[in-house]
C-alpha positions as CSV (number, residue, x, y, z in Angstrom):
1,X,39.1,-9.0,47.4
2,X,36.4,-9.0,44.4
3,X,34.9,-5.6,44.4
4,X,31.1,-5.7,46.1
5,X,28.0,-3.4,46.0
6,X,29.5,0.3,47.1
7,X,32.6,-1.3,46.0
8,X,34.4,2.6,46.9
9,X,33.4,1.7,50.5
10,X,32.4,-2.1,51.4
11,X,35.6,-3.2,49.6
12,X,38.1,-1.1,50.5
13,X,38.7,2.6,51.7
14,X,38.1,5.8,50.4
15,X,36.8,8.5,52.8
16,X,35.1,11.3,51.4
17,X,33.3,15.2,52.3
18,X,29.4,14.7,52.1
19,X,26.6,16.8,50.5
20,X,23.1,17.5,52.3
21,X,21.3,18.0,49.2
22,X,18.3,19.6,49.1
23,X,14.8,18.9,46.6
24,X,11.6,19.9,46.3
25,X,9.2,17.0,46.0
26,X,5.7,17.1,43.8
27,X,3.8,18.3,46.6
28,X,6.5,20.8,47.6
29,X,8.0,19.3,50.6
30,X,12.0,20.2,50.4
31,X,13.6,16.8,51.6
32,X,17.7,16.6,52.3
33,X,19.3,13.2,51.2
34,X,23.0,13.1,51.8
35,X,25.8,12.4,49.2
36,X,29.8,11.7,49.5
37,X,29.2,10.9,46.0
38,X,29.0,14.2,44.1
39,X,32.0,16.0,42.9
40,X,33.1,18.9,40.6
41,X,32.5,17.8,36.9
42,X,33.2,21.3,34.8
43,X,35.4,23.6,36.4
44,X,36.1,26.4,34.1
45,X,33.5,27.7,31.7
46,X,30.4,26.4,33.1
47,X,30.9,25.4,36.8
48,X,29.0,22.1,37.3
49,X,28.9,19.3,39.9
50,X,28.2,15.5,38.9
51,X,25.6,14.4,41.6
52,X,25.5,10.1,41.2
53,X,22.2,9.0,43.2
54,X,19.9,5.8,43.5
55,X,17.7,6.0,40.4
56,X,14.9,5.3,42.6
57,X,16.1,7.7,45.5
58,X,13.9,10.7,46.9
59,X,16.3,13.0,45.4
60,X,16.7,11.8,41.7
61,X,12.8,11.7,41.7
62,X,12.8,15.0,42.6
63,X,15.1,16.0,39.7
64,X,12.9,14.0,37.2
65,X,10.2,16.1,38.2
66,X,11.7,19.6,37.7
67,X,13.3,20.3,40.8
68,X,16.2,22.7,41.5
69,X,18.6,21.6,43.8
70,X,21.0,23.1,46.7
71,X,24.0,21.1,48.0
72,X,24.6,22.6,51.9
73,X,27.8,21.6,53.7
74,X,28.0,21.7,57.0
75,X,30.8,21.5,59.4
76,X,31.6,18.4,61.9
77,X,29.3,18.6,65.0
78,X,29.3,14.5,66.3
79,X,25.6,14.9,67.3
80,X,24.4,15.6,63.7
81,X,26.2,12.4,62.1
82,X,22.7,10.4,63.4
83,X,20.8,12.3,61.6
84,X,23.0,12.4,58.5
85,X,22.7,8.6,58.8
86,X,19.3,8.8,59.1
87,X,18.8,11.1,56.3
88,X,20.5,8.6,53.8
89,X,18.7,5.5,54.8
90,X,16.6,4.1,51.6
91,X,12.9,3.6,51.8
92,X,11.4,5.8,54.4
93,X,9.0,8.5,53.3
94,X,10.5,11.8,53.0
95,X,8.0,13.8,55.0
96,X,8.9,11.3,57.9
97,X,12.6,11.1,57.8
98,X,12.2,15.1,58.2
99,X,10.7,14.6,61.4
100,X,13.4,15.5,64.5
101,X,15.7,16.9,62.5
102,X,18.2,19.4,63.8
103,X,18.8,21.2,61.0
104,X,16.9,24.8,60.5
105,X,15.3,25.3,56.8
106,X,15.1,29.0,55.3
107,X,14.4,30.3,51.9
108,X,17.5,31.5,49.5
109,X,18.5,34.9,50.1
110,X,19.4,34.8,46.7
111,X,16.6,37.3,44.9
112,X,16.8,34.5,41.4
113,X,15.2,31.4,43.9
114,X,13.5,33.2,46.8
115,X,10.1,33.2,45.7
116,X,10.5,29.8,43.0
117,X,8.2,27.0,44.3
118,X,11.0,24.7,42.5
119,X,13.5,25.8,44.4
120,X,13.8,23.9,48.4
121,X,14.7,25.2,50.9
122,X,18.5,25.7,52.0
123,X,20.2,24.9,55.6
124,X,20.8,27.7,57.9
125,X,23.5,25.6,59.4
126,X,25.7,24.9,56.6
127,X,28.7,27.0,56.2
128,X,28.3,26.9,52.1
129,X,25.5,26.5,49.8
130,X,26.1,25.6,45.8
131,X,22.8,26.4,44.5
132,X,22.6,24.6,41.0
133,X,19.9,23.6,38.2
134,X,20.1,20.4,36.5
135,X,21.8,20.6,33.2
136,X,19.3,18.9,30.7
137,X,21.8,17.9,28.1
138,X,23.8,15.8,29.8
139,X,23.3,12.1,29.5
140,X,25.4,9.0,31.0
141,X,23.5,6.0,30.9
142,X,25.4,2.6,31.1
143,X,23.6,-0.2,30.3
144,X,22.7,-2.1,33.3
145,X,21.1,-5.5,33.8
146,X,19.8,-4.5,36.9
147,X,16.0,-3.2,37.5
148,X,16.8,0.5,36.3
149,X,15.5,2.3,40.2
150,X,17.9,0.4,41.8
151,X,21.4,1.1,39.9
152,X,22.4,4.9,39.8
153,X,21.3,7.9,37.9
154,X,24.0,10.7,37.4
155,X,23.3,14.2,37.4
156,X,25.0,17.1,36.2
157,X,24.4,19.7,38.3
158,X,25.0,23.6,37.1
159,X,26.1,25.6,39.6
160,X,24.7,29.1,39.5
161,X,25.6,30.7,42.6
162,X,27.5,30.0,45.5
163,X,26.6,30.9,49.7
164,X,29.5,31.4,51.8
165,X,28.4,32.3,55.5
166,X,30.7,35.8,56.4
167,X,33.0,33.6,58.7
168,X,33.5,30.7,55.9
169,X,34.1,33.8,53.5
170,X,36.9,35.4,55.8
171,X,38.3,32.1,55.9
172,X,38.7,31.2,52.1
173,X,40.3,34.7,51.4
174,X,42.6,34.6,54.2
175,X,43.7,30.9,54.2
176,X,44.5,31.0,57.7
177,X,41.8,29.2,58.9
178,X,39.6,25.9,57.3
179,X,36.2,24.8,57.8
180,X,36.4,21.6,59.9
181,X,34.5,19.5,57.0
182,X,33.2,15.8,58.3
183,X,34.5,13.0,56.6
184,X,32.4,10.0,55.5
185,X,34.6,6.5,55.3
186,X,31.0,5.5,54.8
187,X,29.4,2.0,55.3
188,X,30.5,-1.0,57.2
189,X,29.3,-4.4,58.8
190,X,30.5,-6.7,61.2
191,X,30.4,-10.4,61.4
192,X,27.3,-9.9,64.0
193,X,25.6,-8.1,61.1
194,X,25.5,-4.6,62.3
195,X,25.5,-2.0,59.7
196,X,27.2,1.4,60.7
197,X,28.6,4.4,59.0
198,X,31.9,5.7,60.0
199,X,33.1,9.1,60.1
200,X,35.7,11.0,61.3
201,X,36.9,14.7,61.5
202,X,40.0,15.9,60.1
203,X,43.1,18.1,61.5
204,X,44.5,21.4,60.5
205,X,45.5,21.8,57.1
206,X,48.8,22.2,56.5
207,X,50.5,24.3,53.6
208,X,52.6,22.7,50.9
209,X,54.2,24.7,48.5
210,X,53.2,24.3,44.6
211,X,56.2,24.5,42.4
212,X,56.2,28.2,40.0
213,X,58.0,27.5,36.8
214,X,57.7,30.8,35.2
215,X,56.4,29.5,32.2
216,X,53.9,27.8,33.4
217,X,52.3,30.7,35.5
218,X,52.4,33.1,32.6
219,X,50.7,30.5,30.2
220,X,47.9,30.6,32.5
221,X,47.6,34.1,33.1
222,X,47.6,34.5,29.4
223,X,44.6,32.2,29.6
224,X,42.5,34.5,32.3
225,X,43.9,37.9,31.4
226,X,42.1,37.3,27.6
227,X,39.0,35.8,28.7
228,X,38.5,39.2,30.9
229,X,37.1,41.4,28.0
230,X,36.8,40.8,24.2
231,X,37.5,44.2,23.4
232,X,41.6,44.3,25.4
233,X,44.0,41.6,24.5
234,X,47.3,40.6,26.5
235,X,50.6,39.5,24.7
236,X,52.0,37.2,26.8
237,X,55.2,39.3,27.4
238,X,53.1,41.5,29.4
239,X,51.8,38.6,31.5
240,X,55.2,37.5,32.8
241,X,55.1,41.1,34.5
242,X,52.3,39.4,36.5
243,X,54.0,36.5,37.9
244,X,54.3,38.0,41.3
245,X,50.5,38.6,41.2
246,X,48.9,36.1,44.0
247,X,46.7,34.1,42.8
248,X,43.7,35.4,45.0
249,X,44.6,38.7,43.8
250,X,45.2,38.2,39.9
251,X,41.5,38.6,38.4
252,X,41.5,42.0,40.4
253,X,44.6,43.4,38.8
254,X,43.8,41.9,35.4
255,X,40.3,43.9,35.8
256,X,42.5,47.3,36.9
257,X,44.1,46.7,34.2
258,X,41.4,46.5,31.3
259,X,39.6,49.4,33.0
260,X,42.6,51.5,32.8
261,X,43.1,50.2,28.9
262,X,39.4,50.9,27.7
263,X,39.9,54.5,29.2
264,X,42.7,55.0,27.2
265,X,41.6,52.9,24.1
266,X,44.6,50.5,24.4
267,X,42.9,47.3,22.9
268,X,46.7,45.3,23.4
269,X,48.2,45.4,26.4
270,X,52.0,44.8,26.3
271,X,55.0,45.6,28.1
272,X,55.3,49.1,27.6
273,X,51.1,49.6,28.8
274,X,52.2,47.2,32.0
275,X,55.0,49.1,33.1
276,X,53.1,52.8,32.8
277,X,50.1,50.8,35.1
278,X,52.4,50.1,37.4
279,X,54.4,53.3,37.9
280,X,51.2,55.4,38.3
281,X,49.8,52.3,40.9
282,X,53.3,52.9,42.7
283,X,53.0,56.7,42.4
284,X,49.4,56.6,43.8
């Protein structure tokens, strides 16, 4: 099959979480356009996601114009999956595809957006919120013989701060439980030309161990323990002593750790420092 238009979805299947993404238009109307396509882009120094939107789109005028931006997930509820639809549909006024929603808007609790008229809105129904500003140095432009509103613009969103609801919270830190995240295997037509967007939820997550070759695990270690504090280095002798460390749990310990250096001036932490850390944590 040649690839088509939405090649990712009217020529073959790739189902994918969504984004309700939130902008503040020019007369400061917060809108919500959904997204499946927006993904993470830098995931270590400067957290980013890379939003890819209609040039011509509600949202990427919105971002032209100066506005922040808040990506809200929600979890699957069948009932709202009309109104997602709805949402994405191309063309309609803003103000009016608003109208009927389910969805509750409140301002950020986050004291950096609360009062910023550039800032929309957030949903009180989602169970996480990446609140981001667009990052004006990137630039991807591909050169396109279509008109330029109707191929994509991509946008690389910085993420600044991230909304967990307490439950969604619990959940990440205790693995035991996952948010039950709707799934988009997006559009599709029939012979009778009805166009329809299918979605489905998913099951329980299951657990697959990831293989630990020592190495490995200390090399990264090594990699977070000395990006903790210029001022206290690790050798990486001392980070194999930290293999056992879960991985929830290491920037914790590695913090401990520094704190108990900088009190005692240690600015390299090796073997010998490790040990006497943890015989006085044992002894405590």
């Amino acid at each position: 099959m040649d690839p088509r238009d939405n090649f990712y979805q009217s020529s073959a299947f790739f189902p994918m979480p969504f984004a309700l993404v939130t902008t503040v238009s020019e007369m400061g109307h917060t809108s919500i356009g959904p997204y499946s396509l927006c993904f993470p882009l830098d995931i270590i120094e400067e957290p980013a996601m890379l939003l890819v939107a209609r040039a011509g789109s509600n949202t990427s005028t919105n971002l032209r114009n100066g506005s922040k931006v808040a990506l809200n997930f929600i979890e699957f509820k069948k009932s709202w999956l009309r109104h997602v639809v709805n949402l994405g549909y191309p063309g309609l006024d803003a103000v009016e595809k608003m109208k009927g929603i389910p969805f509750s808007l409140t301002r950020s609790p986050n004291a950096r957006y609360a009062d910023d008229p550039g800032y929309p809105l957030i949903m009180q129904d989602a169970f996480q919120v990446f609140e981001c500003e667009v990052d004006g140095r990137f630039r991807y432009e591909p050169r396109r013989a279509t008109d330029p509103t109707a191929v994509e613009s991509y946008w690389c969103l910085k993420v600044t701060n991230i909304l967990l609801k307490e439950s969604a919270h619990t959940r990440l830190v205790e693995q035991k439980e996952f948010p039950d995240v709707p799934i988009s295997y997006g559009f599709r037509h029939n012979d009778a030309g009805d166009a329809r967007f299918f979605f489905c939820s998913h099951n329980k997550p299951f657990a697959v161990p990831v293989p630990k070759p020592e190495g490995a695990r200390t090399s990264h270690i090594y990699y977070v323990a000395n990006k903790i504090d210029p001022e206290v280095r690790f050798n990486e002798d001392a980070c194999g002593l930290l293999v056992d460390v879960p991985g929830v749990f290491l920037k914790v310990a590695l913090k401990g750790i520094v704190k108990e250096a900088k009190a005692e001036g240690v600015t390299m932490v090796d073997t010998e420092f490790m040990k006497k850390c943890n015989a006085r944590r044992k002894a405590a």
